[in-house]
N, C-alpha and C positions, 0 to 999 in steps of 0.2 A: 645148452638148451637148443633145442630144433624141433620146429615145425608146431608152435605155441599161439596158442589166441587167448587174449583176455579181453573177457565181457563181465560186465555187471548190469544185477537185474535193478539196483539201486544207486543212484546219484553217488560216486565217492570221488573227492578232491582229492587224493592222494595221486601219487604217477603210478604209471602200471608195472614199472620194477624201478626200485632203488639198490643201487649197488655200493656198498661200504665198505670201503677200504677191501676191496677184493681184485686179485691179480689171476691173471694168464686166466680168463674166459672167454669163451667163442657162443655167440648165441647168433642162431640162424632163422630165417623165414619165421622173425615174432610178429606176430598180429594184435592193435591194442586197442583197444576205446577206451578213453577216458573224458572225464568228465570238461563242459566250457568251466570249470572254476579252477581246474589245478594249473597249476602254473606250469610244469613241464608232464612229458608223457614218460618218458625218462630219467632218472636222477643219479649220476656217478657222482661220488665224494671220495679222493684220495683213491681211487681207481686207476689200475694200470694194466698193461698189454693185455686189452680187451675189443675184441674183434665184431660189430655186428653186420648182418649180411642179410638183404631180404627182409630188410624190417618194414611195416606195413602201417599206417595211423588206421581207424576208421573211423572217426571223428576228427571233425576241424581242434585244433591247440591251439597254446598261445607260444606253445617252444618244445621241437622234438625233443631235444636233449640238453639238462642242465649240468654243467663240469664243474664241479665245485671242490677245492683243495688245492694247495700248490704242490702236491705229491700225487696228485695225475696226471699220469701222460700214456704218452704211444695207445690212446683207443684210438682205433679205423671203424668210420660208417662206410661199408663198401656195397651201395646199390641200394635199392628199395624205394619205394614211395612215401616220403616225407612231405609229399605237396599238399598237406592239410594244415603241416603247422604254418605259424606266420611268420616262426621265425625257427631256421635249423638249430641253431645252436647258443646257449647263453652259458654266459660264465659266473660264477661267485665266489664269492672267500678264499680269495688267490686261485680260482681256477685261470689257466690262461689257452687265449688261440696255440699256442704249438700244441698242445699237447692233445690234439682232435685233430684227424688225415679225413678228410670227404671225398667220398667218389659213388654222389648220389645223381 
């Protein structure tokens, strides 16, 4: 994916993409708003060598990216504006710190 914005013209607590069990992706310059209720703006589960570049929030989070799976690994966040959320990164249900590279 490149060069993508997500808006909605109604309140949705969902993240602005979830990725499920999906390997070797590269998404570029994504732009998202999401909602103050969702929990992440982002959601990878069992996700692996997946690259984002130029990722952009435009609404305040509570977590750019949530890694969820112990069969995710090697995503890079390289660059972009995440200084909305309050937190870059959370983990769940064996997601763990190695498997997220930042160079935000």
């Amino acid at each position: 994916m490149s060069n993508v914005r997500f808006e909605f013209a109604t309140q949705d607590a969902r993240p602005a993409v979830i990725f499920d069990h999906v390997q070797d992706a590269s998404v570029n310059a994504l732009s998202a708003q999401i909602a103050k209720e969702s929990e992440s703006a982002l959601r990878f589960i069992e996700s692996k060598d997946v690259l984002l570049s130029a990722t952009r929030l435009l609404a305040p989070a509570a977590v750019f990216l949530e890694v969820g799976g112990a069969g995710s690994e090697n995503i890079s966040v390289d660059g972009g504006d995440v200084s909305k959320a309050a937190k870059t990164v959370a983990f769940q249900n064996g997601g763990v710190e190695k498997a997220v590279k930042l160079r935000v």
